[in-house]
C-alpha positions in Angstrom: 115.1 68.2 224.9 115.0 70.9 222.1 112.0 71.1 219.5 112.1 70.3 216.3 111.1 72.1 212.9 108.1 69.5 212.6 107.1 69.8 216.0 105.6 73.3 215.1 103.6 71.6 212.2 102.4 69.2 214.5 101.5 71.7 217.0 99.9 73.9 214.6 97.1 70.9 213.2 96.4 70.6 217.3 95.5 73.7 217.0 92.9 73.1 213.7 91.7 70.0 215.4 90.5 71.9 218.2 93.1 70.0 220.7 91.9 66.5 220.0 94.9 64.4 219.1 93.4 61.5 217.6 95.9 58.9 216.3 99.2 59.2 215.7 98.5 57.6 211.9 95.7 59.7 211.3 98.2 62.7 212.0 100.9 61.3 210.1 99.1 60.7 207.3 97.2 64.2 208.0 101.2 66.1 208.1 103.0 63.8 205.5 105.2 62.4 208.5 105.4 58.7 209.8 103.7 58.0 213.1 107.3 57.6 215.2 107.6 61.8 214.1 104.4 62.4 215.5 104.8 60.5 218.9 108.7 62.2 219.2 107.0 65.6 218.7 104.0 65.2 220.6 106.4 64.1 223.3 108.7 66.9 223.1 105.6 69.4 222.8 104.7 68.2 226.0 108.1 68.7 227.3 108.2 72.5 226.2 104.9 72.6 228.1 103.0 73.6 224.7 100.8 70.8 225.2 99.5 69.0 228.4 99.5 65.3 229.3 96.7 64.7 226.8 98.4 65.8 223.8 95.7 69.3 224.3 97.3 73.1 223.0 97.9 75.1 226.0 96.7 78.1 223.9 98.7 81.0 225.6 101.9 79.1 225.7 101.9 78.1 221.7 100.7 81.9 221.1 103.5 83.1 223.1 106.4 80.6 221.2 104.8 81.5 217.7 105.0 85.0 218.2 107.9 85.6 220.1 110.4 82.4 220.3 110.1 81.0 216.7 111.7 83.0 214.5 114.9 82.7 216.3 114.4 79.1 217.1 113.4 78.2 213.5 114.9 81.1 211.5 113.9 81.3 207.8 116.3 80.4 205.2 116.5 82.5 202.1 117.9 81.1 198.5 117.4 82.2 194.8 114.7 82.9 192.6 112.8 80.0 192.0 109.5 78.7 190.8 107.5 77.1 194.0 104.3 77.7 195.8 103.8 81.2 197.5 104.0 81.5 201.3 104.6 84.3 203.8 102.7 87.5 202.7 101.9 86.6 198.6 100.2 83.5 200.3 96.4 83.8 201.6 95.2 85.2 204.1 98.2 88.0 203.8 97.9 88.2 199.9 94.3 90.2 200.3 95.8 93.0 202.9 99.6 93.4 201.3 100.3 95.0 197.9 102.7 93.2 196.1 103.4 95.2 193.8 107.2 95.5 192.5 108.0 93.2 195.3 109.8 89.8 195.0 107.4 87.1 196.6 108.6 84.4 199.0 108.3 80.8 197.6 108.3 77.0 198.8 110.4 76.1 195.7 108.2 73.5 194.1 108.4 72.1 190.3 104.8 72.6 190.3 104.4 76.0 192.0 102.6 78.6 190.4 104.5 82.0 191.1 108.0 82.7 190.8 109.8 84.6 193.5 112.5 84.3 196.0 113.0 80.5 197.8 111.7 80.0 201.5 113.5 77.0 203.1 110.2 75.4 204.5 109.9 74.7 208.2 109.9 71.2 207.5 110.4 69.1 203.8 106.8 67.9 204.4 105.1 71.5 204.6 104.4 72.1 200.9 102.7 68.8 200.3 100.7 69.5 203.7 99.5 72.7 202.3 98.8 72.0 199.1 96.4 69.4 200.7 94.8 71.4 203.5 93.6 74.9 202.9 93.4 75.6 207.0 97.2 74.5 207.0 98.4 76.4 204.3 97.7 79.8 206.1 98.6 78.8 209.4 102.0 77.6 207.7 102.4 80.7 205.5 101.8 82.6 208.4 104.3 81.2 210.4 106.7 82.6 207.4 105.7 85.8 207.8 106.8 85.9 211.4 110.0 84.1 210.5 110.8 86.0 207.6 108.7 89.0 207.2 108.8 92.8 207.7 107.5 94.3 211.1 104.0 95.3 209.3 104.2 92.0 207.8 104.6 90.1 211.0 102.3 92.4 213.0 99.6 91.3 210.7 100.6 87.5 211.2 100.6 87.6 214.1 96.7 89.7 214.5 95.8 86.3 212.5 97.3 83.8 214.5 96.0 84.9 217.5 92.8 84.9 215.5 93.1 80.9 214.8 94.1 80.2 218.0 91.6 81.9 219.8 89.1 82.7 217.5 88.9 86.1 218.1 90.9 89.3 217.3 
C-alpha cells in the first residue's frame, strides 16, 4: 500500500467536514474526482492509519504526515514562469503575513490564473478546479505547498496554520 497525491486532498476535506465522510459522490463531486478515487483513497487512508474504520481524521496522525512526511512523500515540482492561480505563500492565508516583494510567486499554471510567477506542479490535476471552488480548500491546499516547497519561515508559518485548521487552535 503506498498513498497517493489525491489521497492528501481527500484527507484534507475530512478534515473541513469535521470527520464526517458522507458519500463517496458527494466527495467526488466536492474534489473533482470520480467516486472509485475516493473509496481507493479512503481505503488507503485507513491503511496509513490517518483515518479510522469510519472514514474519521485521526487528528495527530494527519498533523504529524502533513508536517513532517509530505514533502518528501509528495515533493513539489518546479517549472517555468507561467500564468496560473497563486498557491504556497502569494496564496491566502500566507499572502497577509509574507512580503512579496521582488519575489517570484508560485503558481498552479492555469489559462485563467490571475498572477504570473513560477509553475507549481499541483498535488493532484484536480486541485486548482477544487480551490477555485472552495475557499476553505484553497488554503489548506496552498498551505500544503508551502510545506512542500517553501522556505523554513515559510513552512514554519504553514505549518502554525495547519495545526490551526486541524485543531482549531494555535
Amino acid at each position: 500500500m503506498a498513498l497517493k497525491p489525491q489521497d492528501v486532498v481527500i484527507i484534507l476535506k475530512l478534515l473541513l467536514e469535521g470527520g464526517k465522510k458522507g458519500r463517496f459522490s458527494d466527495l467526488a463531486q466536492a474534489l473533482n474526482m470520480s467516486a472509485s478515487e475516493i473509496h481507493g483513497g479512503i481505503k488507503r487512508l485507513a491503511e496509513a492509519r490517518l483515518v479510522d474504520m469510519n472514514g474519521t481524521p485521526v487528528k495527530q496522525a494527519v498533523e504529524e504526515f502533513l508536517v513532517h512526511g509530505l514533502k518528501y512523500a509528495f515533493p513539489a515540482v518546479r517549472g517555468g514562469m507561467t500564468r496560473g492561480m497563486p498557491t504556497s505563500f502569494a496564496a491566502p492565508p500566507l499572502n497577509k503575513q509574507i512580503s512579496q516583494e521582488g519575489q517570484m510567486s508560485p503558481v498552479w499554471p492555469s489559462p485563467d490564473g490571475t498572477m504570473r510567477g513560477y509553475s507549481l506542479e499541483p498535488l493532484y490535476p484536480s486541485v486548482p478546479g477544487t480551490a477555485a471552488k472552495d475557499e476553505n480548500m484553497y488554503e489548506l491546499l496552498a498551505l500544503i505547498d508551502a510545506i512542500r516547497d517553501g522556505s523554513a519561515r515559510e513552512r514554519q508559518l504553514a505549518e502554525t496554520e495547519i495545526r490551526f485548521k486541524i485543531y482549531g487552535k494555535g
